[in-house]
C-alpha positions as CSV (number, residue, x, y, z in Angstrom):
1,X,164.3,110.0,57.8
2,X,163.1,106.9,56.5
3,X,160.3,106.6,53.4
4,X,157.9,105.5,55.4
5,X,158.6,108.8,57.7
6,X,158.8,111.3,55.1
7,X,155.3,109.8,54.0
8,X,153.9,110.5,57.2
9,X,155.3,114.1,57.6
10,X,153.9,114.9,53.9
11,X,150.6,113.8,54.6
12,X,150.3,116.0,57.7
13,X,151.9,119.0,55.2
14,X,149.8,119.0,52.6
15,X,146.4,117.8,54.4
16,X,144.3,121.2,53.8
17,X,140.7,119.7,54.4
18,X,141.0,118.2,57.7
19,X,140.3,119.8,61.0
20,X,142.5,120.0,63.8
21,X,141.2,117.0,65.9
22,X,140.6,114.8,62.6
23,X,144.5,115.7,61.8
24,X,146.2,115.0,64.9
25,X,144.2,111.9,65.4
26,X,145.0,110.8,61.6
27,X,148.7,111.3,61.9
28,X,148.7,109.5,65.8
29,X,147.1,106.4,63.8
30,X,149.9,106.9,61.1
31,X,152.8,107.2,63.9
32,X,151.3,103.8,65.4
33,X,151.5,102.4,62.2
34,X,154.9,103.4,61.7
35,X,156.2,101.9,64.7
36,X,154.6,98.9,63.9
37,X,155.6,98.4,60.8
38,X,159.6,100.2,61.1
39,X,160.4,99.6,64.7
40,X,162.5,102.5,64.5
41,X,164.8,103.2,67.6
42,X,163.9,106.1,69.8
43,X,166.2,108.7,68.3
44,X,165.1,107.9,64.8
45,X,161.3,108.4,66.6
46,X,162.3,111.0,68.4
47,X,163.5,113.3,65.0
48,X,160.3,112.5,63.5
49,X,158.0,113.4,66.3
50,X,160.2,117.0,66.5
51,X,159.4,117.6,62.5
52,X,155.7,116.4,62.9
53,X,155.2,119.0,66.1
54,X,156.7,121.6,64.1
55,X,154.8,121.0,61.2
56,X,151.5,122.7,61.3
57,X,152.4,125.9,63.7
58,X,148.3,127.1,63.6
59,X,147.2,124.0,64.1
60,X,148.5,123.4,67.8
61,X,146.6,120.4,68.7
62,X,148.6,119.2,66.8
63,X,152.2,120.2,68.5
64,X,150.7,119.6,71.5
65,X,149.5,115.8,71.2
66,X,153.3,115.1,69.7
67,X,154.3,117.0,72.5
68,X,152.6,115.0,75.3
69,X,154.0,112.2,73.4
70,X,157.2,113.3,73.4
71,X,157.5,113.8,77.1
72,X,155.6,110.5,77.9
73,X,158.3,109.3,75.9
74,X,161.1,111.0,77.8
75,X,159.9,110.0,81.7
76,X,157.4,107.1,81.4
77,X,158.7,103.5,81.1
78,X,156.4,102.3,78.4
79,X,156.5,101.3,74.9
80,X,156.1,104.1,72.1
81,X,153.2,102.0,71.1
82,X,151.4,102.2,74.4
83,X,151.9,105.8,75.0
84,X,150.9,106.8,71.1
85,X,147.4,104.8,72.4
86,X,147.3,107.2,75.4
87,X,147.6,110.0,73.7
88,X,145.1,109.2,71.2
89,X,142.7,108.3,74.0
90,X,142.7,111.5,75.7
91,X,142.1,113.7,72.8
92,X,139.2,111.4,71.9
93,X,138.3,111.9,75.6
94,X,138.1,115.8,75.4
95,X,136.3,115.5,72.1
96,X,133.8,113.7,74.0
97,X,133.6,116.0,77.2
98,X,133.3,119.2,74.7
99,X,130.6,117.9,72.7
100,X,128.6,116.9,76.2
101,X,128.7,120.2,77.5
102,X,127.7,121.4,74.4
103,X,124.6,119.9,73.5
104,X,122.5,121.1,76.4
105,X,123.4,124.4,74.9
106,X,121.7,124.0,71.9
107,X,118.1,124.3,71.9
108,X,115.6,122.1,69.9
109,X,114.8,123.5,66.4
110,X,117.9,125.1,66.3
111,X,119.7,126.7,63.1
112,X,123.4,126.8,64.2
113,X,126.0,128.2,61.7
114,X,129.6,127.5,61.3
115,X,132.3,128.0,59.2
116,X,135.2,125.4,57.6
117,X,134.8,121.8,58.8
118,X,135.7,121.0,62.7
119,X,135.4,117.4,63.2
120,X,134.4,118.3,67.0
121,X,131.6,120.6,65.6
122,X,130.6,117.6,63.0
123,X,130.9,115.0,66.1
124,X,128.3,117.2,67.8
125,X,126.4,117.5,64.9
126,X,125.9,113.5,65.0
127,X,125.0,113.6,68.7
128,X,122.9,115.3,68.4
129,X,121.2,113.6,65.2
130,X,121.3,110.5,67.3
131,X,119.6,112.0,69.9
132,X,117.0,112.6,67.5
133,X,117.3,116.6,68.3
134,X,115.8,118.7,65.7
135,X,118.0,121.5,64.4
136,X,119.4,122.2,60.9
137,X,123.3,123.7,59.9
138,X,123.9,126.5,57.8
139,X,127.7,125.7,56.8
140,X,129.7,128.3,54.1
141,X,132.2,126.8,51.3
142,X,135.0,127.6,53.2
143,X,136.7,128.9,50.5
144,X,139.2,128.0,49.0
145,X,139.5,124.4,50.1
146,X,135.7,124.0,50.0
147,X,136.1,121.8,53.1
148,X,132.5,123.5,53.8
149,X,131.4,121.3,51.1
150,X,132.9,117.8,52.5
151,X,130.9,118.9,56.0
152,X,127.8,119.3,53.7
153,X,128.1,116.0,52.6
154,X,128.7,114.6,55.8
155,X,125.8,116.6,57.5
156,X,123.6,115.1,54.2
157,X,124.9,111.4,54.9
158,X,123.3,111.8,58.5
159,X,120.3,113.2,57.2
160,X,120.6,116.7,59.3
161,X,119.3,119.3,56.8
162,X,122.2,121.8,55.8
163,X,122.4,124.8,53.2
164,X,125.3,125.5,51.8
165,X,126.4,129.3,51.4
166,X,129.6,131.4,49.8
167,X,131.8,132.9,52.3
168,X,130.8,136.1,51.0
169,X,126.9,135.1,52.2
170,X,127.6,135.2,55.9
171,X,126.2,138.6,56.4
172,X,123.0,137.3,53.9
173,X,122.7,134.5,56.8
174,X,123.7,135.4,59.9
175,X,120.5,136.7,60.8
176,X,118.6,133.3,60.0
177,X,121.1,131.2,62.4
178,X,119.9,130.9,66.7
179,X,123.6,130.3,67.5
180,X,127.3,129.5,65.3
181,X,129.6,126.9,66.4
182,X,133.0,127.2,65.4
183,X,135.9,124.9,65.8
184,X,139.2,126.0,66.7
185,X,142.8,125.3,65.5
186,X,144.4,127.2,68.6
187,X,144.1,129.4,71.7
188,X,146.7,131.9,71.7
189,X,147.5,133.3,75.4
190,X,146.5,136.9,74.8
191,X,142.6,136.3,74.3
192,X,142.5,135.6,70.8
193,X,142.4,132.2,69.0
194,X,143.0,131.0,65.4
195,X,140.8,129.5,63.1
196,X,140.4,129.4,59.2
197,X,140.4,132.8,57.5
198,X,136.8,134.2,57.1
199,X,135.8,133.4,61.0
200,X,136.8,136.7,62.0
201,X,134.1,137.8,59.7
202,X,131.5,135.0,61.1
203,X,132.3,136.5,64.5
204,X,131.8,140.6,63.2
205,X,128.3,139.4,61.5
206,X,127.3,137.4,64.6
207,X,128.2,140.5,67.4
208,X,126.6,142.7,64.9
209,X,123.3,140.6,64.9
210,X,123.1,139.9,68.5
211,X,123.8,135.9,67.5
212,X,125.7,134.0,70.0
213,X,129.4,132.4,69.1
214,X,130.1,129.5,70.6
215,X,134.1,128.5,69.9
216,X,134.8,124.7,70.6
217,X,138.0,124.2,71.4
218,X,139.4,121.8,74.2
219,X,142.5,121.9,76.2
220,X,144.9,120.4,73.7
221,X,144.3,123.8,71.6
222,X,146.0,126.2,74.0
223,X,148.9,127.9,73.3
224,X,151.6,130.2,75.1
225,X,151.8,132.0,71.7
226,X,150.3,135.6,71.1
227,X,148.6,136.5,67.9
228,X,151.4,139.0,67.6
229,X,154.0,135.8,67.6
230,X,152.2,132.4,65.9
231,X,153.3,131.9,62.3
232,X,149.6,131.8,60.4
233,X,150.6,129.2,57.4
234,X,149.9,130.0,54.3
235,X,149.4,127.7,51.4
236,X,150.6,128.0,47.6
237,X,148.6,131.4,45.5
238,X,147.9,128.5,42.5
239,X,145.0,127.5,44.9
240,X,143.3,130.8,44.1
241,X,143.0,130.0,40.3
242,X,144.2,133.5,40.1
243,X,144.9,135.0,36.6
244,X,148.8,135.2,35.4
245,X,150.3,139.0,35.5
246,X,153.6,140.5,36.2
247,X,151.6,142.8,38.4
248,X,149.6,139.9,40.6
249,X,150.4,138.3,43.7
250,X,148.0,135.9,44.8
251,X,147.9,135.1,49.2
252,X,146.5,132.4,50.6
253,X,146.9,132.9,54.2
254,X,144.9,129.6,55.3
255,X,144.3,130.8,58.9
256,X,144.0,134.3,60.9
257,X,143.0,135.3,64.7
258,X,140.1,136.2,65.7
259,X,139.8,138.5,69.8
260,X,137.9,137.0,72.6
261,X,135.8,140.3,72.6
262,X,134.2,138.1,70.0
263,X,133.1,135.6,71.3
264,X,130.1,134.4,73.6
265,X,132.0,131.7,75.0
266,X,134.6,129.0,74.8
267,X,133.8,125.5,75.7
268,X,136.5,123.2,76.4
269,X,136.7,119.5,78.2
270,X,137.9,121.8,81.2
271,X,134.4,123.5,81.4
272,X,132.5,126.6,79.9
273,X,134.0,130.2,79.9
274,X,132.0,133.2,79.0
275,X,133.3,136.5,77.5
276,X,131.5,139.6,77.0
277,X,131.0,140.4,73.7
278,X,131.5,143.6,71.7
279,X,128.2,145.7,70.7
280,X,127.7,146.1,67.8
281,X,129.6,149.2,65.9
């Protein structure tokens, strides 16, 4: 690979703050870019689509826009340009449709609770504020990227009220919040989908206080994988500021699967899906 290639694939690497959506979208601007800018003939494109799709396994909106992309690529006489555009379009599109089935769903006055930093929960967040609804977020650090802290500030720039709370303060919280709203990084085939580590304890708090969980998550998150097979990334231990011993081993598994028992209910651009949830234990 080119520079200019290797560039783009570190960014997508090494990009721990982002959601999903706000990922795929970044690097589908950066591929336009780069074939603007390098021209690069198909099979040089076509190596560097394979390593982007492959480079963030638990994020599979990922894999699948590249994949989309790939195939528009393989039967569709157009320009890699033109279908990059197309591709960018209809994930913007099922943003869109997720966040307007969503908002009749969230009643006015509403204290809704999430957990990491979805840009589709943060693009209904600002629908919502435009629609002058009144509702406030309770968002946790989201530990240990903090990205819970970069939705804080977002949430603050649009002048939605927000408090800010440790990942260990869900169960503290949980019973002051009408509904949570999580994002999603992937639907896995055998009812379970992936989002950062500590939503499976959202989800445990919210079935244990009767407190509705709302997963949004469109169709370009949907996977053929089972939680038994998807590779759950992990990043480097340093980011732990762990102490130094022979005897220490710091893990930073970044993501983990949480079962549709869970959840109240999935809402995708395809429509709303209900599940029962678990009673309490």
């Amino acid at each position: 690979m080119d520079e200019p290639a290797k560039t783009l694939l570190s960014a997508l690497k090494n990009d721990h703050q982002s959601g999903a959506t706000a990922l795929a979208l970044e690097t589908l601007r950066q591929l336009e870019q780069y074939v603007i800018n390098s021209a690069p003939p198909l099979n040089r494109l076509a190596r560097l689509l394979e390593n982007v799709r492959l480079a963030r396994p638990s994020m599979v909106v990922i894999g699948n826009a590249i994949a989309r992309l790939e195939t528009s690529l393989a039967c569709c006489p157009e320009s890699p340009l033109t279908a990059i555009q197309r591709i960018q379009g209809q994930l913007r599109h099922a943003t869109s449709k997720v966040v307007e089935l969503t908002t009749p769903r969230v009643p006015e006055h509403a204290v809704i609770m999430t957990h990491s930093a979805s840009s589709v929960a943060m693009t209904l967040f600002q629908t919502l504020a435009r629609e002058n609804r009144r509702f406030s977020v309770i968002c946790t650090q989201s530990s240990p990227g903090f990205e819970g802290h970069d939705l804080a500030k977002a949430l603050n720039r649009a002048g939605i009220p927000v408090t800010l709370i440790s990942d260990a303060q869900m169960g503290l919280f949980i019973g002051k919040a009408d509904m949570v709203m999580t994002g999603c990084d992937c639907w896995l085939s055998d009812h379970h989908f992936i989002n950062k580590a500590g939503t499976r304890l959202l989800a445990l708090a919210a079935a244990d206080a009767d407190t509705p969980f709302w997963v949004l998550a469109d169709s370009f998150r949907d996977s053929p994988e089972t939680s038994q097979s998807i590779t759950l990334e992990e990043m480097p231990g340093a980011e732990l500021g762990a102490p130094e011993g022979q005897w220490i081993t710091p893990r930073n598994v970044y993501f983990e699967t949480i079962p549709e028992r869970l959840v109240t209910g999935r809402i995708s651009d395809r429509g709303v899906s209900l599940f029962p949830v678990a009673a309490p234990r």
